[in-house]
C-alpha positions as CSV (number, residue, x, y, z in Angstrom):
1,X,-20.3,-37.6,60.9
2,X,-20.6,-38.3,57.1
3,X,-24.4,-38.4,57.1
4,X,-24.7,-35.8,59.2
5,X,-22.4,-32.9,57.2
6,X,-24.8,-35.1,53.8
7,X,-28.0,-34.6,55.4
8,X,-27.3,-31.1,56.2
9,X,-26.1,-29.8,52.6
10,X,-28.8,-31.8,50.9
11,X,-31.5,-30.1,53.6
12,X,-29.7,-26.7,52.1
13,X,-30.1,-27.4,48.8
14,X,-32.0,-24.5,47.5
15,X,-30.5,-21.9,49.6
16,X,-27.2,-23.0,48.3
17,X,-28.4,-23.3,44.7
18,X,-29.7,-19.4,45.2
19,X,-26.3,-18.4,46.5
20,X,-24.8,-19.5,43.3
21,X,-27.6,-17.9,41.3
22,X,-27.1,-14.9,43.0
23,X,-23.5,-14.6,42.4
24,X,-23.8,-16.0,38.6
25,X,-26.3,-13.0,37.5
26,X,-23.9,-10.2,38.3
27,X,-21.0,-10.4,35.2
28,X,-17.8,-10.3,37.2
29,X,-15.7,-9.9,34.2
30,X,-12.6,-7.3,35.1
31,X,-13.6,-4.1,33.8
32,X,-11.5,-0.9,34.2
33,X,-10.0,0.0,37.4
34,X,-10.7,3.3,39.6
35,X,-10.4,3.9,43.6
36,X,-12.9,2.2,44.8
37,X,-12.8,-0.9,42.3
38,X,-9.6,-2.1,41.6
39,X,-10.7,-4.6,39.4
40,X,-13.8,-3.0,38.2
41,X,-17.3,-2.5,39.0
42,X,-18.8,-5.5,38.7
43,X,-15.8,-7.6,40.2
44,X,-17.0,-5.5,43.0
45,X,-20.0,-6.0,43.2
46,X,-19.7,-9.8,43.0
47,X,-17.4,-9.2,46.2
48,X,-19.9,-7.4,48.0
49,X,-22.5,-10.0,46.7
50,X,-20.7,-12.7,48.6
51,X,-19.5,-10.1,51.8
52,X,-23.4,-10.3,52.2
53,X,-24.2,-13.9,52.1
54,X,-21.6,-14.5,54.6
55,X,-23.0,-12.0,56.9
56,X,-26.2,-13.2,56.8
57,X,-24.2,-16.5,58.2
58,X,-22.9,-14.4,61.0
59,X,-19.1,-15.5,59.8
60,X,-16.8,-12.9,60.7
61,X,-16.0,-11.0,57.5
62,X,-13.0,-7.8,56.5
63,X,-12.7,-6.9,52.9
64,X,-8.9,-5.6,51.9
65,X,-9.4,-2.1,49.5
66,X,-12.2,-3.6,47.9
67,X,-10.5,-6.3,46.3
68,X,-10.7,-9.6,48.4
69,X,-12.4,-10.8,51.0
70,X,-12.0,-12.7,54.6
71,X,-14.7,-14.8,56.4
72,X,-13.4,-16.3,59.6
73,X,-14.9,-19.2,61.5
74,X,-12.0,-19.0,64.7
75,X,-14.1,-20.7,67.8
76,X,-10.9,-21.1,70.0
77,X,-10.0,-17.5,68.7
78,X,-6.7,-17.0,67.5
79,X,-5.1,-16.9,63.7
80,X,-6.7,-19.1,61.6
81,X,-4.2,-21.9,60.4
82,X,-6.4,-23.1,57.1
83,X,-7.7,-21.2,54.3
84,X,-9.7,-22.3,51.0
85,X,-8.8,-19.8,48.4
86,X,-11.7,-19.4,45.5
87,X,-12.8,-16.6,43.5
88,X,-15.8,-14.5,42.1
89,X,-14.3,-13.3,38.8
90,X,-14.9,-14.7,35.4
91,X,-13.5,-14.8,32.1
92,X,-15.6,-13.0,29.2
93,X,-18.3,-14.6,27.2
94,X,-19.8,-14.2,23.7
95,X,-23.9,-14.8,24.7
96,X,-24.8,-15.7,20.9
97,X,-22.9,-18.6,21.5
98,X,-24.5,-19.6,25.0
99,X,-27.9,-21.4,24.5
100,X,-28.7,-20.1,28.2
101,X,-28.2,-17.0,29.6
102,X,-24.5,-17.4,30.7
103,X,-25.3,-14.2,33.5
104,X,-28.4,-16.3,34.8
105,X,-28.1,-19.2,36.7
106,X,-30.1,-22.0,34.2
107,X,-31.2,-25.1,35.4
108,X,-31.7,-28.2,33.1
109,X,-32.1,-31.7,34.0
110,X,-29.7,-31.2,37.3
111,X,-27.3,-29.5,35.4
112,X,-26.4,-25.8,36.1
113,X,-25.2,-23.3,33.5
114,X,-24.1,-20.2,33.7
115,X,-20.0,-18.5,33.8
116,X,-18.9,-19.3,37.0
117,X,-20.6,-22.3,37.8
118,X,-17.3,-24.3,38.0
119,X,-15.0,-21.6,37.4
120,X,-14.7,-20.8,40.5
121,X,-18.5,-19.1,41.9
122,X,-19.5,-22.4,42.3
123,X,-16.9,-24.0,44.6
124,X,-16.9,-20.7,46.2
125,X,-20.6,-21.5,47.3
126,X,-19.9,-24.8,48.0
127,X,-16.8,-23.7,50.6
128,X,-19.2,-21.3,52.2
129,X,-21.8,-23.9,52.6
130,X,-19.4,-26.6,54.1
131,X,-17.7,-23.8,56.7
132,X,-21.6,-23.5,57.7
133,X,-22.3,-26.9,57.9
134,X,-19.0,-27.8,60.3
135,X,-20.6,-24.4,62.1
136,X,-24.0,-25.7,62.6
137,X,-23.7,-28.8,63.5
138,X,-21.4,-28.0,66.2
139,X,-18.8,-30.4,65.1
140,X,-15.6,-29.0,67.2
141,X,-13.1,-27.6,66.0
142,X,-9.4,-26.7,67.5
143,X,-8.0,-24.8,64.4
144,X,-9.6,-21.5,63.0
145,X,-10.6,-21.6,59.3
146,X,-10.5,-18.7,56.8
147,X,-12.5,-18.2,53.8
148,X,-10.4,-16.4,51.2
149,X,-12.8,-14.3,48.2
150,X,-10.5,-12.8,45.7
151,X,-11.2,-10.7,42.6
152,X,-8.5,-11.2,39.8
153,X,-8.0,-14.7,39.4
154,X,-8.6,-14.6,35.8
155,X,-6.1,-11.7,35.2
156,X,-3.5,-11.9,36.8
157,X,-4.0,-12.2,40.5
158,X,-3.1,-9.1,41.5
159,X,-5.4,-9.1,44.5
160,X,-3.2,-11.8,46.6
161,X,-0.8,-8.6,46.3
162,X,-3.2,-6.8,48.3
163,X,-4.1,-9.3,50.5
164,X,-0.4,-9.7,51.5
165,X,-0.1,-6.1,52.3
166,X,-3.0,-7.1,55.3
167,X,-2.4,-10.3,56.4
168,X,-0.5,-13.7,56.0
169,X,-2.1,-16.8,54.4
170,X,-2.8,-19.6,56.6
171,X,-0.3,-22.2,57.5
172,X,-2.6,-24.4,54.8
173,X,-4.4,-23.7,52.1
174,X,-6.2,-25.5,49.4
175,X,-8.1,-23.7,46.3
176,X,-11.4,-25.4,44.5
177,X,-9.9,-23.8,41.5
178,X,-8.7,-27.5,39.7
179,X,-9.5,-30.4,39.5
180,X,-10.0,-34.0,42.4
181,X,-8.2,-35.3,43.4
182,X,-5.2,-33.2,44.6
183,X,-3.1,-30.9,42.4
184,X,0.6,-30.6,43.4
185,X,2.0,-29.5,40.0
186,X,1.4,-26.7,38.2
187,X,3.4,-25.9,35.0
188,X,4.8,-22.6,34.1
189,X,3.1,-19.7,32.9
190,X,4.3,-17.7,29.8
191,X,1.8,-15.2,28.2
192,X,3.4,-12.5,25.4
193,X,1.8,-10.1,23.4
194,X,2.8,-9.8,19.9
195,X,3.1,-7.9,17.4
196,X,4.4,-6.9,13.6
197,X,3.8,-6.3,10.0
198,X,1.8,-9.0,8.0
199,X,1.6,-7.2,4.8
200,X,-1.7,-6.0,3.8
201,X,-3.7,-8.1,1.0
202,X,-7.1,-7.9,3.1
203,X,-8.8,-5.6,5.2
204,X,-9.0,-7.0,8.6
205,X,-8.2,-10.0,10.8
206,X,-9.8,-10.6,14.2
207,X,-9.5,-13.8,16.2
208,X,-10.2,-14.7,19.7
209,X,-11.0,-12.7,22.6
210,X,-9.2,-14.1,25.6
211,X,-5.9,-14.6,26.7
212,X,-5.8,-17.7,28.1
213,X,-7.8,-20.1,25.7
214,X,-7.7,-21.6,22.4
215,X,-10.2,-19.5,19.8
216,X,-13.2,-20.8,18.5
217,X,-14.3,-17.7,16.0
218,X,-12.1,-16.0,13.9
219,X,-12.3,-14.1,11.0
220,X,-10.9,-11.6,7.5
221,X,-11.9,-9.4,5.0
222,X,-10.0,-10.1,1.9
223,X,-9.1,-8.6,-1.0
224,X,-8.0,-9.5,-4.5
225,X,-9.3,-13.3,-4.3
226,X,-12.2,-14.4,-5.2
227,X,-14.7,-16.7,-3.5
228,X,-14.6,-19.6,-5.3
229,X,-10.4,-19.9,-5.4
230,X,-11.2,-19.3,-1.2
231,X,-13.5,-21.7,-1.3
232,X,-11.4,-24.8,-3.4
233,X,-8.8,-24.1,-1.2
234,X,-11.0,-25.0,1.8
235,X,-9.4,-28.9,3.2
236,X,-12.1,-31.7,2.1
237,X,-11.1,-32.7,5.8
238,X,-10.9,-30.1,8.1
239,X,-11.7,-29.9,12.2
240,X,-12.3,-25.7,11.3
241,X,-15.2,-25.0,9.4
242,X,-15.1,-22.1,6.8
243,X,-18.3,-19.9,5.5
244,X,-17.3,-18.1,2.4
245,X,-19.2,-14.7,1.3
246,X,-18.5,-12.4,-1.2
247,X,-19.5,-8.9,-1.2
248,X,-18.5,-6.3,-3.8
249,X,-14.9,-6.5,-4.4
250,X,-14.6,-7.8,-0.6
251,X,-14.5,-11.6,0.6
252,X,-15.6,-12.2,3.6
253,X,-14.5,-15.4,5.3
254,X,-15.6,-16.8,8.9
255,X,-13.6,-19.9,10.6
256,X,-15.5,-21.9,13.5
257,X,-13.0,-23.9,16.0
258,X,-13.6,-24.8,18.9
259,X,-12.8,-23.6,22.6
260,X,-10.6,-25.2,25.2
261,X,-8.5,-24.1,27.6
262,X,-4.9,-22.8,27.0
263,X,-3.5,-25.5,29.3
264,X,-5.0,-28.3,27.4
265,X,-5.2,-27.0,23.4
266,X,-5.3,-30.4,22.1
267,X,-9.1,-30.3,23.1
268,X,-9.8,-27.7,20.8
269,X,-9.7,-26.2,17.3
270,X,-7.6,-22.8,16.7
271,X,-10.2,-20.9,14.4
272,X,-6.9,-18.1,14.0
273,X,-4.5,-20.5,13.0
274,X,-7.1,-22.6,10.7
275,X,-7.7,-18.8,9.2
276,X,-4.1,-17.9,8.6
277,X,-3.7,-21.2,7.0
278,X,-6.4,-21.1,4.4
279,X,-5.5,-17.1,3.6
280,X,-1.8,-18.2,3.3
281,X,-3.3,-20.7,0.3
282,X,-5.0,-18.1,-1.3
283,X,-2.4,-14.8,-1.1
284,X,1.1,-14.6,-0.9
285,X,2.1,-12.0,2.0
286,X,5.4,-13.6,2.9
287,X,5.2,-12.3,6.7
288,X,2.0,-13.7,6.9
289,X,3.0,-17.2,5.7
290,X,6.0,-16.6,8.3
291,X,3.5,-16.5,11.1
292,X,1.6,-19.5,9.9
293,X,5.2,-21.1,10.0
294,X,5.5,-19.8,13.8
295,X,1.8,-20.6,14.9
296,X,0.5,-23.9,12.4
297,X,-2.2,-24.9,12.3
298,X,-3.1,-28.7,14.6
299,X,0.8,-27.7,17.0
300,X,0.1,-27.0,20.3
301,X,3.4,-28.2,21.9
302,X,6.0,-25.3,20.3
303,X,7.2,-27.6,18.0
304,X,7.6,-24.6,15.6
305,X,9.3,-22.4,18.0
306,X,11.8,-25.0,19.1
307,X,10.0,-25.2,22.5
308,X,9.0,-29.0,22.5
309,X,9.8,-30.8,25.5
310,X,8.0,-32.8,28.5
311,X,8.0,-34.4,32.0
312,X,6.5,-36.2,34.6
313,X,4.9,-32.4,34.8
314,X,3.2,-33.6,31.0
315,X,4.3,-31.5,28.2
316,X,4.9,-27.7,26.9
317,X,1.7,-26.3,25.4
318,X,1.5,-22.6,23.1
319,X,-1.2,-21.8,21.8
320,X,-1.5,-18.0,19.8
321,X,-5.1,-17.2,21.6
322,X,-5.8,-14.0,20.0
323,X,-5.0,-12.2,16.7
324,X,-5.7,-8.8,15.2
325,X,-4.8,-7.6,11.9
326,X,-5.3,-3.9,10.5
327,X,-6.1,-2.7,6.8
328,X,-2.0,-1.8,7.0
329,X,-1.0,-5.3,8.4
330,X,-0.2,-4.4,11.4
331,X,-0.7,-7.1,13.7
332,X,-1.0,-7.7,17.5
333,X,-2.0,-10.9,19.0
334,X,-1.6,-12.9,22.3
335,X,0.6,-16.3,23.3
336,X,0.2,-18.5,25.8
337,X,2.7,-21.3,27.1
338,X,2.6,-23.4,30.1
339,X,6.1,-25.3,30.8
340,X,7.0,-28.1,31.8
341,X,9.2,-28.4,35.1
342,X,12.2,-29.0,33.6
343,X,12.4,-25.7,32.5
344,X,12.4,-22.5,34.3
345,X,10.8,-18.8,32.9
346,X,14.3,-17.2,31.7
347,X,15.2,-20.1,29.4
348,X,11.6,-20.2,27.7
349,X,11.7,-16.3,27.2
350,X,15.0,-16.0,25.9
351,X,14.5,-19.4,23.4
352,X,11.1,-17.4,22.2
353,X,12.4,-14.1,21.9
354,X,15.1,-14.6,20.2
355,X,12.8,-16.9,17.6
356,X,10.2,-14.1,17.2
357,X,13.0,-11.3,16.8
358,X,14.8,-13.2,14.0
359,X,10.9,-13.0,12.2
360,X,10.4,-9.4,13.0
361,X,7.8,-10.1,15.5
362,X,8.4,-8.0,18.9
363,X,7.5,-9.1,22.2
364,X,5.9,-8.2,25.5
365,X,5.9,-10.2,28.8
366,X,2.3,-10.0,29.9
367,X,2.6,-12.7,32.6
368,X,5.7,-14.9,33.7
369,X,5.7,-17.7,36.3
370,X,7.8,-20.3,37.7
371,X,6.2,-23.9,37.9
372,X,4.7,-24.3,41.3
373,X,5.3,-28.1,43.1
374,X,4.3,-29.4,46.7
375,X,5.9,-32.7,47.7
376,X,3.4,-35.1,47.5
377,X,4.7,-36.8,50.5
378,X,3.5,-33.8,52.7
379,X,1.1,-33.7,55.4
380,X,-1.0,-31.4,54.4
381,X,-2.0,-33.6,51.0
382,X,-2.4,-36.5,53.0
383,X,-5.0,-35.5,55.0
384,X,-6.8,-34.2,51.9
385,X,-5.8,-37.5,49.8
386,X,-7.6,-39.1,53.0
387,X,-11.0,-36.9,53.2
388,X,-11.0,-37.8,49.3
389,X,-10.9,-41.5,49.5
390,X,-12.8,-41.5,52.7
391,X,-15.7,-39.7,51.2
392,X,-15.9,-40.2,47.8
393,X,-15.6,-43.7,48.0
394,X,-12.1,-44.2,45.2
395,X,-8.5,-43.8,45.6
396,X,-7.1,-40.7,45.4
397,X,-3.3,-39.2,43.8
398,X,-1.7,-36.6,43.1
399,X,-1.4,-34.9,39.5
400,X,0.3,-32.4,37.4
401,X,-1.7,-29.4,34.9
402,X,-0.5,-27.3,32.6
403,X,-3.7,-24.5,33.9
404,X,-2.6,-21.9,36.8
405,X,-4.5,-22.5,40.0
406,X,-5.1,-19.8,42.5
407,X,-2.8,-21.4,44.6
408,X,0.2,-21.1,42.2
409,X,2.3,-18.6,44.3
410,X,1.3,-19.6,47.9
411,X,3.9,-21.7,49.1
412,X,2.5,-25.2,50.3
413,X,-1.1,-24.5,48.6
414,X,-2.6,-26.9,46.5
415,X,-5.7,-27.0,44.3
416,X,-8.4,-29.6,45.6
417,X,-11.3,-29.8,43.3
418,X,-13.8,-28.8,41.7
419,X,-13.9,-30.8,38.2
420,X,-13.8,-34.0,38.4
421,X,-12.1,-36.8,35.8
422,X,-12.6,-36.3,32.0
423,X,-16.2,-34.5,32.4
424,X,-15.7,-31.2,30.3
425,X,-17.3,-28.9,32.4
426,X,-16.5,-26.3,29.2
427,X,-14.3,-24.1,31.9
428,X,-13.6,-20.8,29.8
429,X,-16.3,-21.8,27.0
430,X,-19.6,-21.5,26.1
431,X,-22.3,-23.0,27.9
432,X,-20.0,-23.7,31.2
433,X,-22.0,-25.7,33.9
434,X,-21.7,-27.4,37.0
435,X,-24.1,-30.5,38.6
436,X,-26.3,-29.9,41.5
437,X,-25.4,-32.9,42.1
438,X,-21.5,-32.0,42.4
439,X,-21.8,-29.0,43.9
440,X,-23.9,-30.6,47.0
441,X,-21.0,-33.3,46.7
442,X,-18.3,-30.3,46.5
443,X,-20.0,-28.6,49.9
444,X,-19.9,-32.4,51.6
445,X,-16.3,-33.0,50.8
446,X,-14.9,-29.5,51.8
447,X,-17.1,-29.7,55.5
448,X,-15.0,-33.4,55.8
449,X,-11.4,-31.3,54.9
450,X,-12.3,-28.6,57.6
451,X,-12.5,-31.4,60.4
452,X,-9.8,-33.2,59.7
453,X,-7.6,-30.4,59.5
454,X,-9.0,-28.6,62.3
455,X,-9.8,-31.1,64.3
């Protein structure tokens, strides 16, 4: 059966490479809301995208108030008792940092670029293509299968709200929306927005541009300083870079990091923190050194905030993602936290707030989620713990990640793919890719999950 479902996908390979291109090309960032687009035009039109793809398959598709979408492979009729949960939204990009066109599917060397290649349009395609596959080759089934096509992943996931107003989720489900082998753990989720008074020694601040990742551009417009006292209080050793321009009475000051995701900010470089740290050596705005104190510059773990701690889960990671700062120093900015197990949502928000309130910062919950854990021991992980070492070839094992799957508040769902070891497919970032190579392999390995589940 393994070189037939192999054989099969690798026959497909452009059609499924066009699928993906096809998907990839239309920017399925959330954009604002009316009747017929809950989550925005072009979220809807990557939905529609896919309803057609699959009905060119001859799956049997319904889409829920134009939010998410069903295709149903059910040859013994019936509920379907397995799902694989993947989405068609994406996070925003800045293009002049992209050296391809991030809403154009770019092929170089095998390797596929584009937003949404691994997060999550890619998996998507591959699910669809392994559904076929089983399909196709008449491999029999007992179980019906359902293919799950949401629209707010990235924001909030308020389209598994809308799904549950139609229909229950399968007995078992499984979303390529993390990483091989098997994720059972998920930390909590915090995200607060922020906001204050700075003091006002510059003209501007602007930092970051979404929620859930660390910042790689940031910059200011000062005032009163001059370039050259900026630019000897620069770090001869510094992971942020600085550019330094002086313009009139005005200093202009840029700060390059580097991107990662929120749930892993020790593989980047906050440009915002970097920024407030090298005004704070230049100016003297005590509520602005008082955020620095809060938010420094190399801590992701709370330290700062008194929110250190780990687990077996790993360990608690805040990052302050994005930061704005008007001509009157008011400020507004975003944090992120993922929490360890041992913790639960109420204690983190009440240790936070109560540290943000005593330095005049208020607070707004934006997101709040418990940590989400499947007993490894279940049946549903061994079969896919079995499909995994059966296929590709290498033991597989649970593991625990700070980043919210799709899966997080689905009781029993886990996530099963799509990255694989330490490869940084830049998830979130510029210039995010996925293999052909891995998505064929992706498409092989989901076909094997259907059968031995449905079996």
């Amino acid at each position: 059966m393994n070189t037939k479902i192999q054989e099969y996908i690798e026959s497909m390979e452009d059609e499924i490479v066009q699928d993906l291109a096809d998907l990839v090309a239309i920017p399925s960032v959330k954009g604002d809301p009316h009747g017929s687009a809950p989550f925005g035009d072009e979220a809807k039109r990557a939905l529609y995208k896919m309803k057609e793809i699959c009905d060119d398959m001859d799956f049997k598709t319904i889409v829920y108030e134009d939010a998410i979408l069903c295709a149903d492979y059910c040859p013994n009729g019936g509920a379907p008792e397995f799902g694989i949960l993947a989405h068609l939204d994406v996070v925003p990009v800045q293009t002049e940092n992209w050296s391809t066109n991030p809403f154009g599917l770019t092929e170089k060397n095998g390797v596929l670029y584009g937003r949404g290649a691994i997060d999550d349009k890619g998996p998507a395609v591959a699910a669809l293509w392994a559904l076929n596959a089983v399909r196709e080759l008449g491999i029999p089934l007992t179980k019906g299968v359902r293919l799950i096509f949401g629209t707010d992943e990235e924001n909030g996931s308020e389209d598994l709200e809308i799904y549950k107003k139609h229909a229950q989720f399968p007995p078992k489900v499984f979303t390529p929306d993390g990483s091989f082998p098997v994720i059972n753990i998920e930390k909590g989720m915090l995200r607060l927005k922020i906001s204050g008074n700075t003091g006002g020694n510059y003209i501007e601040f602007r930092g970051g541009n979404i929620p859930n990742a660390v910042a790689d551009k940031a910059k200011t417009i000062m005032r009163r300083v001059t370039a050259d006292k900026v630019k000897a209080a620069i770090p001869e050793e510094s992971a942020a870079k600085f550019t330094v321009t002086e313009r009139g009475d005005n200093i202009f000051i840029s700060c390059d990091g580097k991107a990662a995701h929120a749930s892993t900010p020790e593989n980047g470089v906050n440009a915002i923190t970097a920024l407030l740290s090298l005004m704070n050596r230049v100016t003297d705005e005590p509520a602005l050194q008082e955020l620095e104190k809060l938010f420094p510059f190399g801590e992701t773990d709370g330290a700062a905030l008194g929110l250190k701690c780990s687990d077996e889960s790993g360990a608690l990671t805040c990052v302050l993602s994005t930061l704005a700062i008007m001509p009157s120093g008011e400020c507004e900015g975003t944090v992120d936290i993922r929490f360890p197990v041992c913790l639960d949502l109420e204690t983190v928000k009440s240790k936070i707030g109560s540290v943000l309130e005593s330095h005049k910062l208020k607070y707004e919950v934006i997101l709040g989620e418990e940590p989400h854990i499947v007993s490894e021991n279940s049946e549903f992980i061994k079969q896919l713990l079995s499909v995994y070492e059966d296929v590709e070839g290498e033991k597989g094992g649970c593991i625990a990640i700070g980043g919210g799957t799709y899966v997080h508040n689905i009781e029993g769902g886990v996530a099963f793919g799509a990255e694989r070891g330490d490869t940084d497919y830049h998830m979130h970032g510029d210039n995010e890719f996925i293999t052909a190579e891995e998505l064929l392999k992706d498409a092989v390995l989901f076909a094997h999950a259907i059968v031995e589940i449905c079996k």
